[in-house]
C-alpha positions, 0 to 999 in steps of 0.5 A: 500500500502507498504511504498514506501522508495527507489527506490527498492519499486517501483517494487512491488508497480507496481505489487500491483497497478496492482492487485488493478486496476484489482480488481476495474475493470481497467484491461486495465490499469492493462493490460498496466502497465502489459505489460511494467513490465513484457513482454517489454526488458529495458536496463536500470530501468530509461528506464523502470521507464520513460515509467511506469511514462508516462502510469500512467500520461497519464491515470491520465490525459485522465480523472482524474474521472476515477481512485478512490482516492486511486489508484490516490494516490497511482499511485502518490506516485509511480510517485513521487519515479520515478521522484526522481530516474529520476531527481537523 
């Protein structure tokens, strides 16, 4: 995964998540993250960025065995940059 340091890094983190979760056979997450980066209006990034970080936090918690370490970890740090922009 490429280093995410600023906020700008987000956009292609998701991207690549969602290709990384295709590849491992989570295409409904895939096909949800999708959906919102791609098909969906924001009015604003935080707007966008609130409804990304509540797909990839519901998903984690529904059943956190579900995803492997990497994905979490990697969907972690995405959410971790999201919390920072949100609370900035």
């Amino acid at each position: 995964m490429k280093q995410l340091q600023t906020v700008e890094d987000v956009y292609p983190a998701i991207a690549e998540l969602i290709a990384e979760l295709k590849l491992a056979g989570h295409s409904e997450l895939a096909e949800m993250l999708h959906h919102r980066m791609y098909q969906c209006v924001w009015t604003t990034r935080s707007e966008l960025f609130e409804e990304l970080k509540k797909v990839l936090t519901n998903w984690s918690l529904l059943d956190p065995a579900r995803l492997p370490q990497s994905l979490k970890s990697q969907s972690e740090r995405i959410t971790s940059v999201i919390d920072c922009h949100l609370n900035s």
